[in-house]
DRENMAR-306547 format. One record per residue: residue number from 1; residue in three letters; x, y, z of N, C-alpha, C, O, CB in turn. Coordinates in steps of 0.001 Angstrom, whole numbers, plus 500000, padded with zeros to 6 digits. Glycine has a CB too. Layout:
REM residues N
 num residu   n.xx   n.yy   n.zz  ca.xx  ca.yy  ca.zz   c.xx   c.yy   c.zz   o.xx   o.yy   o.zz  cb.xx  cb.yy  cb.zz
 NUM    ALA      X      Y      Z      X      Y      Z      X      Y      Z      X      Y      Z      X      Y      Z
...
END
This chain:
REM residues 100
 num residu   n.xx   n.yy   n.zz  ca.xx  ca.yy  ca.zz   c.xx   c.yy   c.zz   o.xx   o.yy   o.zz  cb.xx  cb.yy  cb.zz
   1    UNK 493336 739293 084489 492613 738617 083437 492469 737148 083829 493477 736510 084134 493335 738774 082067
   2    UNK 491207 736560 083833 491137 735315 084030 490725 734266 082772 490163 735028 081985 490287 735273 085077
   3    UNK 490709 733075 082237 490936 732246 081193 489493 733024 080598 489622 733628 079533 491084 730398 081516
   4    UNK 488682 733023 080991 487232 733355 080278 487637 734423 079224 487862 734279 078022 485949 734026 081423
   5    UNK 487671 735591 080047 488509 736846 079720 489223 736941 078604 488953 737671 077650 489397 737099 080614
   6    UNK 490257 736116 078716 490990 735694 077580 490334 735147 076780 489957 735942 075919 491926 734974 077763
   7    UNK 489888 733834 076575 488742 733572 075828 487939 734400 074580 487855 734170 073374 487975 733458 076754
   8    UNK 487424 735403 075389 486151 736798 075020 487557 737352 074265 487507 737605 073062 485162 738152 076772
   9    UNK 488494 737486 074826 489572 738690 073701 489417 737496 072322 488861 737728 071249 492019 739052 074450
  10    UNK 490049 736270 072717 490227 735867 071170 488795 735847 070669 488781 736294 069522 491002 734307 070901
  11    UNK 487730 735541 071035 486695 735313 069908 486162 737042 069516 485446 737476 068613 485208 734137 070594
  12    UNK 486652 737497 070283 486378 738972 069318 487444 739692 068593 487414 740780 068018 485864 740136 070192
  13    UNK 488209 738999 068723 489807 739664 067826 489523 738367 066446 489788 738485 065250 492081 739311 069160
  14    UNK 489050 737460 067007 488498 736779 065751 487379 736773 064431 487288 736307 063296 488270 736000 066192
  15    UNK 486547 737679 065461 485799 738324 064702 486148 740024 063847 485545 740607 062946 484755 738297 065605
  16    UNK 486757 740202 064240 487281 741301 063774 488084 740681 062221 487675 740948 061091 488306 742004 065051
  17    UNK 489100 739953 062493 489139 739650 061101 488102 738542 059954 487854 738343 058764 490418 739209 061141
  18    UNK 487768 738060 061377 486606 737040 060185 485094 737350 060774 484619 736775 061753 486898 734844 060299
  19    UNK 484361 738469 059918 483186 738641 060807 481966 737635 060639 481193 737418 061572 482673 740030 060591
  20    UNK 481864 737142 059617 481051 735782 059744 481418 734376 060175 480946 733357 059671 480629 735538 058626
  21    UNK 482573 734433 061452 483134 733892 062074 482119 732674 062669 481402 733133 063558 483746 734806 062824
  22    UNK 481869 731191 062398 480871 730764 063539 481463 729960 064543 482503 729328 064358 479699 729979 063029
  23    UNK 480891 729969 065488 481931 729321 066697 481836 728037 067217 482413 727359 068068 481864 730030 067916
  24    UNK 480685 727893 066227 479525 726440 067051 480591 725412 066780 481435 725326 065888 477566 725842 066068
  25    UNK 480234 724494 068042 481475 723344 067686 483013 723284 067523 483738 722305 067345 481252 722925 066585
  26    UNK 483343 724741 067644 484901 724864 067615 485311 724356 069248 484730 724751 070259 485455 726698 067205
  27    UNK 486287 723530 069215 486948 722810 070326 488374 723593 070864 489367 723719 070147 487285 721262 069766
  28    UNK 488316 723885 071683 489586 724664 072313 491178 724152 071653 492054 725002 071495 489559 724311 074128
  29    UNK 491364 723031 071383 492543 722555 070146 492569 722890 068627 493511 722941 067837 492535 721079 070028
  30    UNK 491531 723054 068505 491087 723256 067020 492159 724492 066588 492546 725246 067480 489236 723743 066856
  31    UNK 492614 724674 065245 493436 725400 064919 492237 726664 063957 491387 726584 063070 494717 724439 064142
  32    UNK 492838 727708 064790 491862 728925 064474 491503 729522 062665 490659 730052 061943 492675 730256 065358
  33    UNK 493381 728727 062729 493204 729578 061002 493136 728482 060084 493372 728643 058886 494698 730681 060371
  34    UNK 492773 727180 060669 491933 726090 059545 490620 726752 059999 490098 727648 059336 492022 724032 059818
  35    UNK 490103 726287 061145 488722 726754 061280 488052 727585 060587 486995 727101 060183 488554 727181 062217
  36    UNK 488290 728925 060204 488199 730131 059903 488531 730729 058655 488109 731788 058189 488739 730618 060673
  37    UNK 489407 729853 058135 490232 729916 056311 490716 730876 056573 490448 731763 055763 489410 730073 054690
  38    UNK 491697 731326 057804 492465 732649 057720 493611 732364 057094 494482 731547 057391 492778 733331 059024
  39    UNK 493505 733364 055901 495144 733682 055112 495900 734966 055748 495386 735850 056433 494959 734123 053234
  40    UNK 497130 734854 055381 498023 735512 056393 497738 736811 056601 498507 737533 057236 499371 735459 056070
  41    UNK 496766 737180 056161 496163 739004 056256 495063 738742 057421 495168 739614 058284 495161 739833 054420
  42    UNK 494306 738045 057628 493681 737564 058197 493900 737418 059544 493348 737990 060484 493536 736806 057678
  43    UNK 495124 736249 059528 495678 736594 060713 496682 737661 061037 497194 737304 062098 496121 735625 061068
  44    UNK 497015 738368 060794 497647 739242 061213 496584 740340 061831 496745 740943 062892 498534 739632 060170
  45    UNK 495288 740487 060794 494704 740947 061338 493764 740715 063191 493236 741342 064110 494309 741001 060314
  46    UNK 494105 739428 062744 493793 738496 063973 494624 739194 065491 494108 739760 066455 494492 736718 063527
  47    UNK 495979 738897 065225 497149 739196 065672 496749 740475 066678 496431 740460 067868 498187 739465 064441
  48    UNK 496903 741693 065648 496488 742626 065876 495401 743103 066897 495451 744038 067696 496349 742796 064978
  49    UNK 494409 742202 066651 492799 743123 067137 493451 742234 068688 493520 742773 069792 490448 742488 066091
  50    UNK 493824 740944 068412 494304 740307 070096 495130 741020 070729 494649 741287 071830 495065 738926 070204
  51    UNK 496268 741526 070573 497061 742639 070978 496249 743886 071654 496458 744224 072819 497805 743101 069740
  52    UNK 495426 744448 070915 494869 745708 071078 493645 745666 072214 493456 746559 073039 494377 746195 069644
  53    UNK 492765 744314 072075 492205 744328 073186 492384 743508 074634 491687 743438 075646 491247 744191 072770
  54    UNK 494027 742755 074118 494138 742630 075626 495354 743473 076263 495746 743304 077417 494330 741076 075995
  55    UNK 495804 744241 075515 496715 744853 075955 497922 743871 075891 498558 743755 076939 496352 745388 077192
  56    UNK 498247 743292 075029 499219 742362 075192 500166 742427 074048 499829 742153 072896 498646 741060 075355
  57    UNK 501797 742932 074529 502181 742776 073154 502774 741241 072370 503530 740401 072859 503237 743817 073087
  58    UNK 502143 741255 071044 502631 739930 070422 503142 740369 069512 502999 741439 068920 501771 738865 070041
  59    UNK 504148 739037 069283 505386 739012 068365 505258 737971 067448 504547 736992 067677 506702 738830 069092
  60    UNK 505843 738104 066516 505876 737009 065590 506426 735476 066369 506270 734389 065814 506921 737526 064322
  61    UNK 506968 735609 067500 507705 734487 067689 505968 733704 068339 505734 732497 068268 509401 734744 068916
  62    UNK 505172 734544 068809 504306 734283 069695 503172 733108 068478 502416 732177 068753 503635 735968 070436
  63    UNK 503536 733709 067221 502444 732654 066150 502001 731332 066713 500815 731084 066929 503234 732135 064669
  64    UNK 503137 730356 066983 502552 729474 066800 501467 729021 067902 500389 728526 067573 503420 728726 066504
  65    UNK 501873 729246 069312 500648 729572 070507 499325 730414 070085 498279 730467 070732 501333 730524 071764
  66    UNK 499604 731053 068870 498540 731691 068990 497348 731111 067852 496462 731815 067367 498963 733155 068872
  67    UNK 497579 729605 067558 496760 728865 066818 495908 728494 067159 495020 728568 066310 497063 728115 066404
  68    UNK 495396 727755 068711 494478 727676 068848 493866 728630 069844 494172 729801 070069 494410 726631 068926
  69    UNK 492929 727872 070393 491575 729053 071174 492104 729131 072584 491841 730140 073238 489586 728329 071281
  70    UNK 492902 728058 073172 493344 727466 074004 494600 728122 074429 494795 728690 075504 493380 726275 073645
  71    UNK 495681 727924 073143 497013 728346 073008 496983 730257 073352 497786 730852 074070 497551 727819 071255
  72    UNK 495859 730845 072621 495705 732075 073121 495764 732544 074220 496582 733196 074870 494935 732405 072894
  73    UNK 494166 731871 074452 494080 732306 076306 495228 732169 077492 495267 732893 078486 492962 731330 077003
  74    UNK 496603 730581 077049 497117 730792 077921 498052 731346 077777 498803 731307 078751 497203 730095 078443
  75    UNK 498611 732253 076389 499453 732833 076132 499379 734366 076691 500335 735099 076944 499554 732597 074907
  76    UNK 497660 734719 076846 497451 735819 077490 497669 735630 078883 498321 736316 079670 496251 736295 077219
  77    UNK 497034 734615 079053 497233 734487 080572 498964 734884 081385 499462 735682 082179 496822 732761 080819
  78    UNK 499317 733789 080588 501258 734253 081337 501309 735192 080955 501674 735802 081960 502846 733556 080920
  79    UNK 501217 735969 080133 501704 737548 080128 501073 738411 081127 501534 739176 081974 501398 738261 078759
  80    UNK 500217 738165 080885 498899 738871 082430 499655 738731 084044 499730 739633 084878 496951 737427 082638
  81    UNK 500042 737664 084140 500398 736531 085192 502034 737363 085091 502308 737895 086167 500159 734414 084591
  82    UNK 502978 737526 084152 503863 737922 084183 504352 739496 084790 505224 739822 085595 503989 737600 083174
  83    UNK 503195 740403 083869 503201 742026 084375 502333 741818 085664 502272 743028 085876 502393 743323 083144
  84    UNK 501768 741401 086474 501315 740992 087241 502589 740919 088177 502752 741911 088888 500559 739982 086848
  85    UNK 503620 739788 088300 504603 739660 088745 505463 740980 088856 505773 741593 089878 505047 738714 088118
  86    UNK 505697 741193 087847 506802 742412 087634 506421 743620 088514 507249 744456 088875 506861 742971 085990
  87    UNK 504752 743665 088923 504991 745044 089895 503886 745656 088495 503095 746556 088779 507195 745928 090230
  88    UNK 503906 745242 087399 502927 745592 086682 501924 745363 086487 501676 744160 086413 503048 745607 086045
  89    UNK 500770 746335 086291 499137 745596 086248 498728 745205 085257 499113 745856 084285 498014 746319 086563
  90    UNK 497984 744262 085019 497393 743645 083868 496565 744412 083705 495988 745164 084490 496931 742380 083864
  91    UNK 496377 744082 081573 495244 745378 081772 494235 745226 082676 494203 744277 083460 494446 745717 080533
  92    UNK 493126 746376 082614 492183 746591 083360 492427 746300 085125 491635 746743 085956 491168 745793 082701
  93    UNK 493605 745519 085480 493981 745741 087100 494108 746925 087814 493770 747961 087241 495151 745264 087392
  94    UNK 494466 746970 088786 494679 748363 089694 495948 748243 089195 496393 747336 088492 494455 748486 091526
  95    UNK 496852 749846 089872 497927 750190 089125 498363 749654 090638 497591 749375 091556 498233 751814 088306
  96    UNK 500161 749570 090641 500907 748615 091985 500906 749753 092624 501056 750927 092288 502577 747736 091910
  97    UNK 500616 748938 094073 501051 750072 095198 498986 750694 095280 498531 751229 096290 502769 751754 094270
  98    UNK 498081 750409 093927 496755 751158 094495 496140 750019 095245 496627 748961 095646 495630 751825 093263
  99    UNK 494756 750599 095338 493633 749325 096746 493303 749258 095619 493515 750055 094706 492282 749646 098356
 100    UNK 492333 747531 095620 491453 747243 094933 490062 747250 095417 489143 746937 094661 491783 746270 094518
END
């Protein structure tokens, strides 16, 4: 997974809970759930749809990284970067030990 990548997961896990979500002008610091008026269903739902399409599991401890647009991507990223390390593939990678 590369930052873009990540990126595309949060603004569509964002849309999933906020579908009239607009993006114009949102700044990579900007905090997702002022931006967006997400109340805690919201984000969780948030939570959720990010988990599911990057294959990444998150935890409650993971909240506060996961405020902005920024904090996401690189929260996906080290995890990516991490199973990566471990001998494990990030999603959508080859499995260890295949060719790419």
């Amino acid at each position: 997974m590369n930052h873009d990548e990540a990126r595309r997961h949060v603004r569509q896990a964002v849309q999933r809970a906020v579908p009239d979500a607009d993006f114009t002008g949102l700044g990579p610091g900007v905090s997702l759930r002022d931006a967006f008026e997400m109340d805690s269903l919201n984000f969780l739902e948030f939570v959720e749809a990010l988990a599911e399409l990057s294959g990444t599991d998150l935890t409650e401890d993971d909240y506060p990284a996961l405020d902005t647009w920024d904090g996401c991507a690189a929260l996906l990223l080290a995890r990516a970067g991490a199973s990566h390390h471990r001998g494990v593939p990030a999603p959508g990678g080859p499995a260890p030990g295949g060719t790419s």
